[in-house]
N, C-alpha and C positions, 0 to 999 in steps of 0.2 A: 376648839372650833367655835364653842357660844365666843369666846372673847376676839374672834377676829372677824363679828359677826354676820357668823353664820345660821342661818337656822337650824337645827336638831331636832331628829324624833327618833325614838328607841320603840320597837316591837319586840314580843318575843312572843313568838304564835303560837305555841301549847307550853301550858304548863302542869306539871307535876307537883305545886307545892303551894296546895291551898289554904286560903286564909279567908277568914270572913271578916268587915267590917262594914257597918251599916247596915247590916241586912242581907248584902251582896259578897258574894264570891270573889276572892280578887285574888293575882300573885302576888306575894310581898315582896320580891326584887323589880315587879314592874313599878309599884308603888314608891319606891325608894328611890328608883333610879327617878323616875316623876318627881317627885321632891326634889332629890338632887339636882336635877337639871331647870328646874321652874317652870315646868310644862305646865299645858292647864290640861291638858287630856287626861279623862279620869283614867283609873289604874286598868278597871277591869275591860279598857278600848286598843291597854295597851299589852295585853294578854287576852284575847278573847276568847281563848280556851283554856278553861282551867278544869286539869282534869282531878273528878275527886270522887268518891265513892260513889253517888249516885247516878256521876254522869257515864261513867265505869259498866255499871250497873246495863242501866238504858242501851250503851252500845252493842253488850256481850248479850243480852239478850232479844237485841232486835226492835225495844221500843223508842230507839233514839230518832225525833224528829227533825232535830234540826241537821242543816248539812253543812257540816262540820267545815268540808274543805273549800266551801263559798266563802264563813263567816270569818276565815283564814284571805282568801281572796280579798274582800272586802276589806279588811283589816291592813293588806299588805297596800291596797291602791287608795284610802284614806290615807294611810301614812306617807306615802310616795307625792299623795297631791301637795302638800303643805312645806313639807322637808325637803332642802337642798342636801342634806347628809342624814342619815338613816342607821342606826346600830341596832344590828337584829342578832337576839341571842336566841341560836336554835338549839343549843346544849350548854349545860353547866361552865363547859369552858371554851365554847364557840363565839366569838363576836364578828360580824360581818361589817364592814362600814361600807357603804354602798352611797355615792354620790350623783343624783341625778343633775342633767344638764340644765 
């Protein structure tokens, strides 16, 4: 799609498979596929849930503050504004390509 050029953006709005670099929380398939495709969107904008021990933690016991399914919202209508195609991994072996007009 990048070579017929199109713009591209990849979300994948919760993950399961945390990584730390820099300090920061990130997914390592959102990070790669980032690389891969020469996005400049940092990794962790394009995962913005990453679910990991702590945040686990905070939900199951009631002190999670933030709201989870805005920052999901949020995530999905940045990506939408930018992207004329959009690949969103909601499962290990789900990809969506969803094309706005």
């Amino acid at each position: 799609m990048q070579a017929a050029g199109l713009k591209v953006g990849y979300l994948k709005p919760v993950s399961m498979q945390p990584a730390r670099a820099g300090g920061r929380i990130l997914d390592e398939d959102a990070d790669f596929v980032r690389r891969s495709l020469g996005l400049d969107t940092p990794p962790w904008e394009l995962a913005p849930i990453v679910i990991d021990t702590e945040l686990l933690q905070s939900v199951m016991n009631g002190t999670q503050e933030r709201d989870l399914l805005a920052v999901i919202k949020n995530a999905c209508e940045a990506t939408s504004r930018s992207m004329m195609w959009c690949c969103w991994k909601a499962a290990p072996v789900c990809v969506k390509v969803t094309r706005w007009a």
